[in-house]
Backbone as JSON, one array per atom type, in Angstrom:
{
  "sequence": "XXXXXXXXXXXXXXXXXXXXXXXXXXXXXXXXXXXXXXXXXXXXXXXXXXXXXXXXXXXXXXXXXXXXXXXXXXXXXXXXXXXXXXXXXXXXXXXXXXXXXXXXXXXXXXXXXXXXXXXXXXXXXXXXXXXXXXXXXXXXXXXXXXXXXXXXXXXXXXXXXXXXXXXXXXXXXXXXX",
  "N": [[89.78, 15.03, 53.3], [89.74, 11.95, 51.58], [91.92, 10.32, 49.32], [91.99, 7.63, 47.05], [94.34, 6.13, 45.22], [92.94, 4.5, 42.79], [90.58, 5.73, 42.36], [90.5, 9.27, 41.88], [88.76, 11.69, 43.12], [88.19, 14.42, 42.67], [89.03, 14.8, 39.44], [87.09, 13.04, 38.54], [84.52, 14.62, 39.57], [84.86, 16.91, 38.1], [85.35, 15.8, 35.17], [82.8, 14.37, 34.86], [81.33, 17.27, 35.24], [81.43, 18.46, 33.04], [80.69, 17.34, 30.44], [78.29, 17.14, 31.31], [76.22, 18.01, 29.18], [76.18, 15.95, 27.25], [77.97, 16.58, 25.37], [80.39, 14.77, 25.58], [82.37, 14.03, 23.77], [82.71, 16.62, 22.16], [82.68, 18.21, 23.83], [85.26, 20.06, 26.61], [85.81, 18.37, 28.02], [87.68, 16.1, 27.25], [89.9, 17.21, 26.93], [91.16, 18.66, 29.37], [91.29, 16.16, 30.49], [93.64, 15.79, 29.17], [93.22, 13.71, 27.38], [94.82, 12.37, 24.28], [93.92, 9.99, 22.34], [91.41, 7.86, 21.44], [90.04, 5.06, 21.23], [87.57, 2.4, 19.48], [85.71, 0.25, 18.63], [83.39, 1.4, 16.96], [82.12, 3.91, 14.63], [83.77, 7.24, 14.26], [81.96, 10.47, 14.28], [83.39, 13.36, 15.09], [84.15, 16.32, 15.4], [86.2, 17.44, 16.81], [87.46, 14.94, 16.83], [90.08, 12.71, 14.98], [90.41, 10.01, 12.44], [93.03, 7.97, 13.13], [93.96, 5.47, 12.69], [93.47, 2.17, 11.7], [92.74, -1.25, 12.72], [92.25, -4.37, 12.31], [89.17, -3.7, 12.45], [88.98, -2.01, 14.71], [89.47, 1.19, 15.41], [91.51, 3.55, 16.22], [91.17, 7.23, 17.61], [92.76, 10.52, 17.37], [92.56, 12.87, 19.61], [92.54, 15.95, 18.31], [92.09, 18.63, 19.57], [93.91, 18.43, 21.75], [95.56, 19.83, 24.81], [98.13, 18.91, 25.41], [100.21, 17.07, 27.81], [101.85, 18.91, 29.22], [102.03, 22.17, 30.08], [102.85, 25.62, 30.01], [102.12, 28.54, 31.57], [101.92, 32.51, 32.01], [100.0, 33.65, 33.43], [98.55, 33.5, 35.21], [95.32, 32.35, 36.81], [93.82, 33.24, 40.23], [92.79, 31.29, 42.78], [91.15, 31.58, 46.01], [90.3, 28.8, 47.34], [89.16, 25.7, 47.71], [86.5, 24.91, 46.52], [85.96, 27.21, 45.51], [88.03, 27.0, 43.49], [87.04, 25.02, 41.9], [84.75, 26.53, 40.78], [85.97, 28.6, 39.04], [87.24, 26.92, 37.2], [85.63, 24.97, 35.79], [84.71, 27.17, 34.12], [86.91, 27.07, 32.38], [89.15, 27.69, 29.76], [90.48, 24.94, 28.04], [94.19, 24.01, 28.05], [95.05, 26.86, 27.53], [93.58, 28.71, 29.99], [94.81, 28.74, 33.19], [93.87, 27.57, 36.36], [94.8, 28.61, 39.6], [95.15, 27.79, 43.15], [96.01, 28.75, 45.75], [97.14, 30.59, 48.16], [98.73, 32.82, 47.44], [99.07, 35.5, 45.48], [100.52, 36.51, 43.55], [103.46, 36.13, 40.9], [106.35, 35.58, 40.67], [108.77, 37.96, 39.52], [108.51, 39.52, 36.12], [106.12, 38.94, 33.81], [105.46, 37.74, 30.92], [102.32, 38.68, 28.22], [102.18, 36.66, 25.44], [104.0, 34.29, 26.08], [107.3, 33.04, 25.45], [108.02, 29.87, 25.2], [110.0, 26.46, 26.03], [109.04, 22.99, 25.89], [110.53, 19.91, 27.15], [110.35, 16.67, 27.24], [112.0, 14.68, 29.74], [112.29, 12.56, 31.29], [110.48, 9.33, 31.86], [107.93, 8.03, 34.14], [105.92, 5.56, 36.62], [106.49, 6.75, 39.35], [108.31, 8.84, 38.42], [108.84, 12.0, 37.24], [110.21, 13.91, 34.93], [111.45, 16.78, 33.11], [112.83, 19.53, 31.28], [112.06, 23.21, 31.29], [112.38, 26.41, 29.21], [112.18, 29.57, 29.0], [110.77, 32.6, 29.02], [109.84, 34.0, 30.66], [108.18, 34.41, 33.63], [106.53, 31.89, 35.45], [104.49, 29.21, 35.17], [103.86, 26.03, 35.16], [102.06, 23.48, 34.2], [100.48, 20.47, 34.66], [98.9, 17.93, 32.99], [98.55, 15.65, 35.1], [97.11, 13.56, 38.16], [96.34, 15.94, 41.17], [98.02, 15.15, 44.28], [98.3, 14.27, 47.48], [101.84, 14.62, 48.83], [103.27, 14.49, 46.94], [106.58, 15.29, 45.71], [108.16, 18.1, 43.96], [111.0, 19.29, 41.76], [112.96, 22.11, 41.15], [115.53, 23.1, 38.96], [116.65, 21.81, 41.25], [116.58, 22.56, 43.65], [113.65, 21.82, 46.02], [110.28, 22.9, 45.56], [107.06, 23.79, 46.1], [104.18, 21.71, 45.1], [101.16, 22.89, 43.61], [97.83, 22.76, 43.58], [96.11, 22.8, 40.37], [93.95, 24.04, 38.06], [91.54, 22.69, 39.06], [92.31, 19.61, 39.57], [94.2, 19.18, 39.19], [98.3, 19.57, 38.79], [100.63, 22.25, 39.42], [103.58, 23.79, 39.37], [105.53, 26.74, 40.17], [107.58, 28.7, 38.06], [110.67, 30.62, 37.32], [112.15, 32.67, 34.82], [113.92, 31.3, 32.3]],
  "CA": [[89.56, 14.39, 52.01], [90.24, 10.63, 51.11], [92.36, 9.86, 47.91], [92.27, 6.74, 46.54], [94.85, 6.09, 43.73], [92.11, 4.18, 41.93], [89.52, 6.8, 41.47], [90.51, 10.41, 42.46], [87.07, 12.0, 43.27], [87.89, 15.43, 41.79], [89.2, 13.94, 38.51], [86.01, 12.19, 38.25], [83.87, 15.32, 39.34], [85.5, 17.82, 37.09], [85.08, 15.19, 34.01], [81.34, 14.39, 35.02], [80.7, 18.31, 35.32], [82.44, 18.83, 31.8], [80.21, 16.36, 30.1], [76.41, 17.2, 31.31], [75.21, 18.0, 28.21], [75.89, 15.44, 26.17], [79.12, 16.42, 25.19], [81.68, 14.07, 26.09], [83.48, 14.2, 22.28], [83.13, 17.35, 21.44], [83.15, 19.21, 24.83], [86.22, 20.08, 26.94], [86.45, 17.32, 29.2], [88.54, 15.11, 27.3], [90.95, 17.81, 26.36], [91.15, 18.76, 30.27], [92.11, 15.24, 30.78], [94.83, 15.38, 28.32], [93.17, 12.5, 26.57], [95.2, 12.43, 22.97], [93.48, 9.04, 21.77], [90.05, 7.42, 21.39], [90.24, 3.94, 20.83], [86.63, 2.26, 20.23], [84.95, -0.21, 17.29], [82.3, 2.23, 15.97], [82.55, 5.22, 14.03], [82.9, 8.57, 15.67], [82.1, 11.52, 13.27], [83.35, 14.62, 15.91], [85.15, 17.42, 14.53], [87.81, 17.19, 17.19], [88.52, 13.36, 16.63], [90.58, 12.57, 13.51], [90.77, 8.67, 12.24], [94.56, 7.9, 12.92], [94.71, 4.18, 12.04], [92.03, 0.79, 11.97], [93.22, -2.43, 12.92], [91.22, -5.35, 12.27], [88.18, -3.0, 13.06], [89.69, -1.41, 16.03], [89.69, 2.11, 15.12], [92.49, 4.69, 16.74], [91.06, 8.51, 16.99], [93.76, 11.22, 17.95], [92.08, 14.33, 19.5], [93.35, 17.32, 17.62], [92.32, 19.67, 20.78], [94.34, 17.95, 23.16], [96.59, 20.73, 24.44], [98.68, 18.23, 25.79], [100.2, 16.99, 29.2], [102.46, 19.27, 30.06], [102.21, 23.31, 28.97], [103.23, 27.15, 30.89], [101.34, 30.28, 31.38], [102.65, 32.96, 32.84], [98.7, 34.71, 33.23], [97.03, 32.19, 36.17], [93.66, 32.83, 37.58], [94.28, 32.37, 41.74], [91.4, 30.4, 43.67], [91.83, 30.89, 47.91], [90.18, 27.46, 48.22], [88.89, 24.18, 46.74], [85.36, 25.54, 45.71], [86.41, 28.62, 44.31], [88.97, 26.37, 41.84], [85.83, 24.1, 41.09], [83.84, 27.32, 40.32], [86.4, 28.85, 37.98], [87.93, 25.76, 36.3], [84.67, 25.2, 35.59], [84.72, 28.24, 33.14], [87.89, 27.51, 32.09], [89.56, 26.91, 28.83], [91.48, 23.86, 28.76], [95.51, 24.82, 27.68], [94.92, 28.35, 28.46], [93.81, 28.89, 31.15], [94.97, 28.17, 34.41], [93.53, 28.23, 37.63], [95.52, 27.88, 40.33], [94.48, 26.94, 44.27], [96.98, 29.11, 46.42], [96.96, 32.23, 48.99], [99.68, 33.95, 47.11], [98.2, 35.94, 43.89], [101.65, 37.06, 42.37], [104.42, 35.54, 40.21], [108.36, 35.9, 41.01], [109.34, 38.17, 38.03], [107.87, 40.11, 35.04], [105.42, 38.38, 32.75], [105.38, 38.36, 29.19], [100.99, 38.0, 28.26], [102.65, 35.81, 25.29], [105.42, 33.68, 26.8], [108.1, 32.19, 24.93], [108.69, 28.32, 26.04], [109.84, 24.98, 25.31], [109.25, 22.05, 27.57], [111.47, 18.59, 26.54], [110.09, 15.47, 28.41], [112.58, 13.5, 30.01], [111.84, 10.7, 31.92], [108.25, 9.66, 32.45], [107.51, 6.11, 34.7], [105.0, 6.02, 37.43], [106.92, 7.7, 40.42], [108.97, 10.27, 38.53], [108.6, 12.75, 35.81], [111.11, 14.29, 34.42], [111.41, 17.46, 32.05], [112.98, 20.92, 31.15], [111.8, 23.97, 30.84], [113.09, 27.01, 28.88], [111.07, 30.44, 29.24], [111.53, 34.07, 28.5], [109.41, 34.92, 31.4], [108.01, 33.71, 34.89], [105.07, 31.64, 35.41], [103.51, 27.83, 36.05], [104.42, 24.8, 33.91], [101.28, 22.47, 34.18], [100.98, 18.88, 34.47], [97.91, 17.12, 33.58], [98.58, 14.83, 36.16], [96.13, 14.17, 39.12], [97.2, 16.44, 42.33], [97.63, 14.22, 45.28], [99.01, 15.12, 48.48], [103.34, 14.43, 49.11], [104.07, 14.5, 45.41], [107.48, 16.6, 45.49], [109.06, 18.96, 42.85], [112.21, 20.26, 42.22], [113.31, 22.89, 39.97], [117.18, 23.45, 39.34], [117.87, 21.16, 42.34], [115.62, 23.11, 45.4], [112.18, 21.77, 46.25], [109.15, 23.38, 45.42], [105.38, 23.54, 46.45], [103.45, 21.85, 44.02], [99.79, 23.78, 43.77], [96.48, 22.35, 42.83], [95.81, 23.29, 39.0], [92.84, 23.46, 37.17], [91.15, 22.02, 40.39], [92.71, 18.32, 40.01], [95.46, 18.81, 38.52], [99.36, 19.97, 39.3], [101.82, 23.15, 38.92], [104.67, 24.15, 39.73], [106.34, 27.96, 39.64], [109.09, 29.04, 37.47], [111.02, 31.58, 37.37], [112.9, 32.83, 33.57], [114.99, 31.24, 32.18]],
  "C": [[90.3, 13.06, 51.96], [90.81, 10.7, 49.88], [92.75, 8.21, 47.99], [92.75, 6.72, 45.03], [94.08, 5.67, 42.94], [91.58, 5.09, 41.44], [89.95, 8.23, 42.34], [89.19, 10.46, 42.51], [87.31, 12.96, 42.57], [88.22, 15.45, 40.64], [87.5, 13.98, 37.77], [84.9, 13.61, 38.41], [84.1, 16.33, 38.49], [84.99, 16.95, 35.62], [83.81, 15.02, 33.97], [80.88, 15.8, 34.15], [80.85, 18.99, 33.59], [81.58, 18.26, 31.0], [78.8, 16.29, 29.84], [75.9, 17.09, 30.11], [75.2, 16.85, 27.26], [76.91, 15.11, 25.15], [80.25, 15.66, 25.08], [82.74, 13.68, 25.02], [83.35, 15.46, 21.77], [83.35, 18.66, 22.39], [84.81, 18.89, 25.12], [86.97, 18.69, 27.38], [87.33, 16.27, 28.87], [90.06, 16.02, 26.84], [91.9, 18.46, 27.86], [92.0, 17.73, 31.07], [92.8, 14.4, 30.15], [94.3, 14.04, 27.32], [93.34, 12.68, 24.98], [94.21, 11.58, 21.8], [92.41, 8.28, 22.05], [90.37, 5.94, 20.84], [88.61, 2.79, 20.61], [86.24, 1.3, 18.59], [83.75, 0.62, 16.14], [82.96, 3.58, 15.47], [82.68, 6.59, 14.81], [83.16, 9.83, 14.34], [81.9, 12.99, 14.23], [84.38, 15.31, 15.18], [86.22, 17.3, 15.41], [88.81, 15.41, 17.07], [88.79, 13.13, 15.59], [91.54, 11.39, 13.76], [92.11, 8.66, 11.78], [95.13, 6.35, 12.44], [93.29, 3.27, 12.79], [93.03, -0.37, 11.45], [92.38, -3.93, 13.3], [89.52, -4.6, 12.65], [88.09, -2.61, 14.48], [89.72, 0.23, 15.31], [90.5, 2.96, 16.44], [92.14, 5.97, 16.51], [92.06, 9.31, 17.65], [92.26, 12.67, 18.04], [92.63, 15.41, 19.52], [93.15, 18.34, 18.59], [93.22, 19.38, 21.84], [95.59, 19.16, 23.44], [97.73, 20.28, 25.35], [99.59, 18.08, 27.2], [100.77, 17.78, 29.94], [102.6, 20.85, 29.25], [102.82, 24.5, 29.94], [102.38, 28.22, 30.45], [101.8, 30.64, 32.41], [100.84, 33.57, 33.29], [98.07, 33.31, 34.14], [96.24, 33.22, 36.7], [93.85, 31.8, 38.94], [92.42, 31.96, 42.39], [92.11, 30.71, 45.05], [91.26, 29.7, 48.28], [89.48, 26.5, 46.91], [87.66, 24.58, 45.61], [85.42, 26.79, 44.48], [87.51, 28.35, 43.08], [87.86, 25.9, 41.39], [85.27, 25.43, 40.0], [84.5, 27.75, 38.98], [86.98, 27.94, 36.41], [86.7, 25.28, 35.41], [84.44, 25.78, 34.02], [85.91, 28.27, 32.34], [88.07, 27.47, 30.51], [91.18, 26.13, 29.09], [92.9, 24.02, 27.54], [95.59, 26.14, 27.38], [94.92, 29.14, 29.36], [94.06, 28.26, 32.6], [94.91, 28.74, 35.82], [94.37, 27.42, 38.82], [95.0, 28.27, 41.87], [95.89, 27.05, 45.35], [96.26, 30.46, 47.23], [97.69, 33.16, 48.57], [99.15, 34.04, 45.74], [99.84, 36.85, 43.32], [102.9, 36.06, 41.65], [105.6, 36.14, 40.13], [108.08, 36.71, 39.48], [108.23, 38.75, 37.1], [107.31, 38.81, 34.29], [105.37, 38.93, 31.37], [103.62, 37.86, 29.29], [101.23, 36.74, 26.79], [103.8, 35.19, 25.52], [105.45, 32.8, 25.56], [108.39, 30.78, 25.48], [108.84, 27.48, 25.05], [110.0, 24.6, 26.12], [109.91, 20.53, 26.25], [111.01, 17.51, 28.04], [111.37, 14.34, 27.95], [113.08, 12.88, 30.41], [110.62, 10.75, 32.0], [108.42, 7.95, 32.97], [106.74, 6.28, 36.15], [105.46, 6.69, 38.68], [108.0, 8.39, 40.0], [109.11, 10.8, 37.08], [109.57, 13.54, 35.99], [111.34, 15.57, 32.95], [111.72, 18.88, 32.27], [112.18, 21.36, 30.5], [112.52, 25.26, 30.42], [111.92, 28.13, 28.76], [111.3, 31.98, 29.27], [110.89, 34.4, 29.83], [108.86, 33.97, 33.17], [106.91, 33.18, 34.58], [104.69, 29.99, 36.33], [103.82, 27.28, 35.12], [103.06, 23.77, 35.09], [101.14, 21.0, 33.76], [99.6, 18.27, 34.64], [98.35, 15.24, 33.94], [97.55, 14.93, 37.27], [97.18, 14.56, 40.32], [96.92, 15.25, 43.47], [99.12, 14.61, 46.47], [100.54, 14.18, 48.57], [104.18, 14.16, 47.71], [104.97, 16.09, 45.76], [107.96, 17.12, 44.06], [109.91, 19.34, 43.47], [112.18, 21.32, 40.61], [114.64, 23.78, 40.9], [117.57, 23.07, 40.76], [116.85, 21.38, 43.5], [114.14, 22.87, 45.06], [111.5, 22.64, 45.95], [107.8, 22.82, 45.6], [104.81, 23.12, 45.2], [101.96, 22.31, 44.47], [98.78, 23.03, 42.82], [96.34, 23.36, 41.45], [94.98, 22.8, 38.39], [92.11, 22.08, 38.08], [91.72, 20.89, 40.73], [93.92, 18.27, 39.87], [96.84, 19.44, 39.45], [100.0, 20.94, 38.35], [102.54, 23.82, 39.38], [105.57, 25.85, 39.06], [107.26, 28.05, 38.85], [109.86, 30.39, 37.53], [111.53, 31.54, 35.75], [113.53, 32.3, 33.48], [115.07, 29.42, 31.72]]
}
């Protein structure tokens, strides 16, 4: 596979596939790719976009589904390969569920099916993100970010594998705590 920072390809096919019908404001696909804000001169009358501010006839929409960039589930759905994330992600719902794009189907540690968390962003600038997590139980802290190969994690200091999520995306294990 080629990545070019410009245009990921699976990015771009995931948002396409999201979209077919017709959708593209009131389906998933912009909630998938974290997109909070709509920015555009015409009106948009979608139930998930809600008029946050107009500036010289510039209108600002915030989308109220966005389940924003960075969330945890302890409850992933495992893929053994690329296709088989497409297929499920696919089906997914976007800040719910998460499919993750590994050979190992278990999670360090007891699961709660609702987990307790809080995540605190902080740092964010284009080569390094930055943010705790706090968690009653084990799981995946998701990052819509696009996955791209030699991006490292750490957590509490020691490296970690980051794992394709939600076919394009990135996540990283946790353990409690």
């Amino acid at each position: 596979d080629l990545y070019d920072p410009i245009f990921i390809s699976d990015i771009h096919r995931f948002t396409e596939a999201r979209n077919l019908k017709g959708e593209a404001w009131e389906g998933p696909g912009l909630d998938v790719a974290n997109v909070k804000y709509v920015i555009g001169t015409n009106s948009m009358r979608y139930r998930k976009l809600e008029l946050e501010n107009e500036i010289d006839g510039i209108k600002i929409y915030r989308n109220k589904d966005c389940p924003g960039r960075i969330w945890f589930s302890s409850k992933p759905v495992f893929a053994r390969n690329h296709e088989e994330a497409w297929e499920l992600t696919k089906k997914s719902v976007p800040g719910s569920t998460l499919v993750l794009e590994t050979e190992a189907e278990t999670v360090t540690g007891a699961r709660n099916v609702n987990p307790k968390y809080s995540i605190k962003l902080e740092w964010n600038e284009p080569r390094l993100l930055k943010f705790s997590v706090l968690t009653d139980t084990a799981g995946y802290v998701y990052v819509a970010d696009a996955w791209y190969p030699g991006w490292k994690a750490k957590v509490d200091g020691a490296e970690k594998p980051i794992l394709r999520a939600n076919y394009a995306y990135r996540a990283v294990e946790l353990n409690a705590g």
